[in-house]
Every structure is written in C-alpha cells, then in structure tokens.
C-alpha positions, 0 to 999 in steps of 0.5 A, a space after each residue: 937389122 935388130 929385130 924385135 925379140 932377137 936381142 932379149 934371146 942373149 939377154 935371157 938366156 940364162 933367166 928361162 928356157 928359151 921364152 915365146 911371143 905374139 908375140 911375141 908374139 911372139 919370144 925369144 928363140 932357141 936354135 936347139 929346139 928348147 921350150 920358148 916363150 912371144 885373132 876373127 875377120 879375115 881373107 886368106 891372104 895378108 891381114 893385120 891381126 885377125 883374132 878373135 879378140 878383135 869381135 867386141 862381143 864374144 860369147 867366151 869373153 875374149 878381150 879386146 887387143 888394140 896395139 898401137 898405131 906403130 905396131 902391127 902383126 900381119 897373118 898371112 893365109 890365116 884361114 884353111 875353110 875348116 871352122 875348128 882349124 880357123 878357131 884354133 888360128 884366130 885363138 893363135 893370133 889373139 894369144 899373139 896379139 895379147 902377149 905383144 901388148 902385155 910387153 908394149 904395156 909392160 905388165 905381167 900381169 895383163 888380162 890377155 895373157 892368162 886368157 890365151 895362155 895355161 900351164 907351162 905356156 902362161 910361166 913362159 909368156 910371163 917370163 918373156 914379158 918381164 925379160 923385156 921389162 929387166 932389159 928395160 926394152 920394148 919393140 915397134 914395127 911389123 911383124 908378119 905370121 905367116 905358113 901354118 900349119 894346124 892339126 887337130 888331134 880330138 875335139 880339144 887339142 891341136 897343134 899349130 906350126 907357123 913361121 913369122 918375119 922379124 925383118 922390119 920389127 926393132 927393140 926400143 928402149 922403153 925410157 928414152 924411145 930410142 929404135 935400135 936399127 944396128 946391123 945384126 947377124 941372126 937370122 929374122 925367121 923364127 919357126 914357132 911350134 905350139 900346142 894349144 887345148 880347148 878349155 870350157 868356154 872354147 877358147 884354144 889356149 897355148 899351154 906350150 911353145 917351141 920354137 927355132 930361129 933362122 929355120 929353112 923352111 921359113 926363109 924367103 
C-alpha cells in the first residue's frame, strides 16, 4: 500500500536531507542513514498517544494535541518503570503526535513544533511539514510506535531508538480528500534513531533525527 509518509520520500528528495515525523511522526526516510525529519498515562502494552501533552495541566507547559477521529498513533511497550526513561518516551511521543497535526493542520508554524523540537530537529520537522504542504498531501490512518530503546547519557541527553509501522497509514490529497491505497513496493517499517536534551523546563526536545526505511530489525 501507499503508506503515509513514503511518498513525500521522492518528493522531497531533493528539497532536504531525508526529513523525520510523529510523526511523522514521523517523515520521510532515508535507506542511507542520512539526517531525516516525522506522550503520559500508559500501560506497557498498545496505547493510543500516550504523551505528556495529553495532561491538561502541565507544569512545563506542554500543549495539548488532539489529532483527529481518523487518525491514530499507538505506542507499544512505551514504559520501561524507570521515570526519566518514561519522560524522555512521553516527550518522544508528544514530539510525534505534534509534528503529525502540524502536517494535518498544514501550518509551520504550529505551536507543538518548536516545543518538542531545537536546532537542526526543529529545521527538519518544519521542512517535512511544508514537503506535504508543496505536495498538497496530508495522511489518515494508523500508525504504530513501537520497540524503543532509550539510553541516558548525564542528566540531559539521551538517546531513543524506536521502529514504527506505515502499514495501515495512507496519503490523502488535502483538497479533494482523496486516499491513496495504490499498491507500493517499500517497505512499511522505518527504523528512527534520535537524539533528544532536556531544556529548562524539563521537557526532552529532539534536536536530531535519523532514520531507515525497511530496516530488519523492525520487520514483523
């Protein structure tokens, strides 16, 4: 199928280095390993964003992201039992989840991205939301996040490795609402690498991204 995301990857190519996502999150891919650009209540198992932006009161200020009814990011074993590994996942999925409805909103400037995002991250994630914008594009679907893989390194860096599933997310044109369900050839497993530090408030912001399309060890 016609995954959300895996179309803009020709579309873009030439536009920036291999952008993320949230979502989308996650972004495009890039089976080089070039820089690419696109969560608190959960249980270890399946979860439908389970970012810290879901709390209305947030002591750092974390928006509130509702994506809409045809849209849905899952986080699977989201929780390790350690508190900072589970902040630094609730702010991975909360980055997700905002630059998904930065693209479904079709703004640039959207409020969640230059929350969850810094330096070369934030250049990525607004570039992959305008590549959707050019490609007049947006996505439905599903989404699933799933076997990360955080590692702390101090008190404010860190590290997250995580898969995500396109299978059952697709590109819609944003003026007619038009699904595209063609058949497609790549691969619906995207292997995203990223590097995330603590500012002020304590909120983990991305400030890179990388990530693989059709990686082995996400398959399956």
């Amino acid at each position: 199928m016609t995954r959300r995301l895996r179309l803009l990857t020709t579309l873009t190519a030439g536009t920036a280095t291999a952008l993320l996502l949230a979502g989308c999150g996650g972004g495009g891919d890039n089976s080089k390993s070039n820089d690419k650009i696109a969560g608190a209540d959960t249980d270890a198992s399946s979860s439908a964003s389970p970012s810290a932006s879901a709390s209305t009161a947030d002591a750092a200020g974390r928006p509130k992201i509702t994506l809409p009814s045809d849209v849905t990011d899952t986080y699977e074993d989201w929780k390790t039992g350690d508190a900072t590994k589970d902040a630094v996942l609730a702010d991975t999925a909360g980055r997700i989840d905002a630059i998904n409805d930065a693209i479904l909103r079709g703004d640039t400037g959207a409020p969640g991205l230059s929350f969850y995002y810094k330096d070369k991250g934030l250049t990525q994630a607004v570039a992959w939301v305008k590549a959707y914008l050019d490609s007049n594009l947006s996505f439905t679907g599903t989404t699933r996040y799933y076997a990360p893989k955080v590692t702390l390194s101090g008190g404010s860096t860190a590290s997250v490795v995580y898969c995500s599933d396109e299978s059952k997310g697709f590109n819609k044109n944003r003026k007619t609402g038009k699904v595209d369900k063609s058949p497609s050839d790549q691969s619906p497993y995207v292997l995203y690498n990223t590097r995330l530090e603590k500012n002020e408030k304590g909120v983990w912001q991305t400030s890179n991204l990388i990530s693989k399309r059709g990686d082995k060890s996400c398959a399956g």
